[in-house]
N, C-alpha and C positions, 0 to 999 in steps of 0.2 A: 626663470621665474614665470609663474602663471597668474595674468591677469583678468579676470572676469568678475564681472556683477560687483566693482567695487572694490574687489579685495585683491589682496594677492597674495599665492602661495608657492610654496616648492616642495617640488616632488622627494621624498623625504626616503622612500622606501617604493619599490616594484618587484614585483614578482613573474617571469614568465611574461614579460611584454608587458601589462597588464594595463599601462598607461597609454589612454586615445583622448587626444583634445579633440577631436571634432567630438565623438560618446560621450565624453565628459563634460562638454557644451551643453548637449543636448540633455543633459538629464540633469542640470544644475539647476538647482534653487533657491531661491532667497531664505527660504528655512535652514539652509544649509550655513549660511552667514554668520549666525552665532556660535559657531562651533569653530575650536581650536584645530583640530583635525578632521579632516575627509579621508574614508576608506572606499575607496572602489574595488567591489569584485564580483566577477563575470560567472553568469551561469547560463547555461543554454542560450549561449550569445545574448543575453543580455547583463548590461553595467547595472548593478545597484550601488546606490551611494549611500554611506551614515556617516554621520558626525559625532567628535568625541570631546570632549573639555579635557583641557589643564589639569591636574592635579589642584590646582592652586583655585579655580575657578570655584566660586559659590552654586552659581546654575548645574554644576556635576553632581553625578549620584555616581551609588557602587554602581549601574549597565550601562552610564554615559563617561565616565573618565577613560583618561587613556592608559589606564592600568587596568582596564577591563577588555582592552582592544586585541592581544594576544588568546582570551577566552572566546570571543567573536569569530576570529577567523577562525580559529580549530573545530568551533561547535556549530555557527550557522551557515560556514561557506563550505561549497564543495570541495572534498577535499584535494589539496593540490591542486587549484583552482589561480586562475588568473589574478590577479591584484596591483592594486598601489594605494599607497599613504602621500595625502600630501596636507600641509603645516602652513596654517595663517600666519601669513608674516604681518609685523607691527608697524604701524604709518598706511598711508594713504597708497593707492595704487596709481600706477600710472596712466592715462587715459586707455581708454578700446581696452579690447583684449586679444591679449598676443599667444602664440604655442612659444613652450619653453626651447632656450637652446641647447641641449645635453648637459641638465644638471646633475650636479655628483652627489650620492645616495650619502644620506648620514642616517644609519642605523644607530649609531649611540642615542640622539636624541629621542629613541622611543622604547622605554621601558621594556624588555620580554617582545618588541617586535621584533626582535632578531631571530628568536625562537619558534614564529608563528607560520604553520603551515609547512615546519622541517618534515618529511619524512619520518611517521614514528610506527615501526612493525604492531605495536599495542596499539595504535588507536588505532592502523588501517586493518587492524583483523575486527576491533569492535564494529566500526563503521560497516565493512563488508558483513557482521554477521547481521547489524539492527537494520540494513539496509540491503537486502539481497538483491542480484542483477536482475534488471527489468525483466529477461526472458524466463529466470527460476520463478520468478513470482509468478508473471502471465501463467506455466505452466502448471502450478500449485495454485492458483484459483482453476485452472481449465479442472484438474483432478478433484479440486472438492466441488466442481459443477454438476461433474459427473457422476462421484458420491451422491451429492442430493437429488438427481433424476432418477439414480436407481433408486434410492430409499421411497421417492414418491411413486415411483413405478409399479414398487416390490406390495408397497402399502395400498397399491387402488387392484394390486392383485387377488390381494387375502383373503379380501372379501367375497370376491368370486370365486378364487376356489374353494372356499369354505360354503360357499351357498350349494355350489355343485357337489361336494360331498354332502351335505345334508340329503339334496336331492336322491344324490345317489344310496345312500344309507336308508332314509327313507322307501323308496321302490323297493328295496329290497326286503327291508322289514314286510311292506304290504304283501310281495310274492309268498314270505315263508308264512306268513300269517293266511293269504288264503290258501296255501299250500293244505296247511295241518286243518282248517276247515273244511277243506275239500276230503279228505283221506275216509270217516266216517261216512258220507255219501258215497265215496265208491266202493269201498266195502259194501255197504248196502245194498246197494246195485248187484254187485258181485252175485251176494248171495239169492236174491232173487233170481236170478238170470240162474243161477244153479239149480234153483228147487224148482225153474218151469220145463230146463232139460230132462230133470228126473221124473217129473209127471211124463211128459211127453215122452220119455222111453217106456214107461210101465203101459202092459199091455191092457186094452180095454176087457172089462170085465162082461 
């Protein structure tokens, strides 16, 4: 039996060790009191604790009963994760509060908790697909980091190389343009420079 803040309870169900009185000290609260069942389970080294009602219990809804406690562990805890259930017992506790002495797990008394957190191939392929491993992910953001640097890269490019072929298209245009205006002046030249050679050969008269 587990005595604290009042009440007392027994360890009803564990999973993987999951059960620590001094943790479970430590993070007990008085909000916790009204509640028929406590679920402890561990993630990233740390205990979180909820509380569930009776079936029987008025204060219950369908996310607070303990026919809603098997959907709990499968969908908010990690999976295959640490745990225990433990069950307010009835009457008064005994003074202080003591750690249990190795008591025996009764899974009957908990609806579908016998079920909760079995190894199931369909939900651990869903979980691993909605949840991929820390380092798949870091690396699929590093890739779409790097996607969106080149895209800003490629786009503060465009513009400059678009300015420098203008430029260059343009120069060009002006050479062939004063090109074809130059051509009639040097023909003209030409020709002058021809009819002062033919003077200047014809003998003086």
């Amino acid at each position: 039996m587990i005595h604290i803040g009042g009440k007392t309870y027994e360890l009803v169900q564990e999973n993987r060790n999951g059960y620590n009185f001094e943790a479970f000290r430590d993070r007990y609260s008085e909000v916790l009191e009204r509640y028929d069942y406590i679920v402890g389970d561990w993630g990233y080294n740390q205990l979180r604790l909820k509380g569930f009602f009776k079936e029987s219990n008025k204060n219950g809804n369908k996310d607070t009963c303990v026919s809603s406690m098997h959907d709990y562990l499968n969908e908010y805890c990690n999976f295959g994760c640490a745990y225990f259930i433990l069950r307010k017992m009835p009457g008064k506790s005994a003074p202080g509060e003591s750690q249990p002495v190795a008591p025996e797990l009764q899974e009957a008394a908990l609806p579908g908790a016998s079920q909760a957190q079995q190894p199931n191939p369909q939900h651990e392929a869903n979980h691993s697909r909605h949840n991929p491993p820390r380092q798949e992910r870091h690396e699929r953001q590093e890739r779409h980091g790097q996607a969106e640097r080149h895209e800003r890269h490629g786009n503060q490019e465009r513009p400059e190389r678009r300015e420098r072929q203008d430029q260059r298209h343009g120069h060009q245009e002006r050479a062939a343009r004063a090109e074809r205006n130059g051509q009639p002046e040097r023909h003209e030249r030409q020709e002058r420079h021809n009819r002062e050679r033919q003077e200047r050969s014809q003998p003086k008269q």
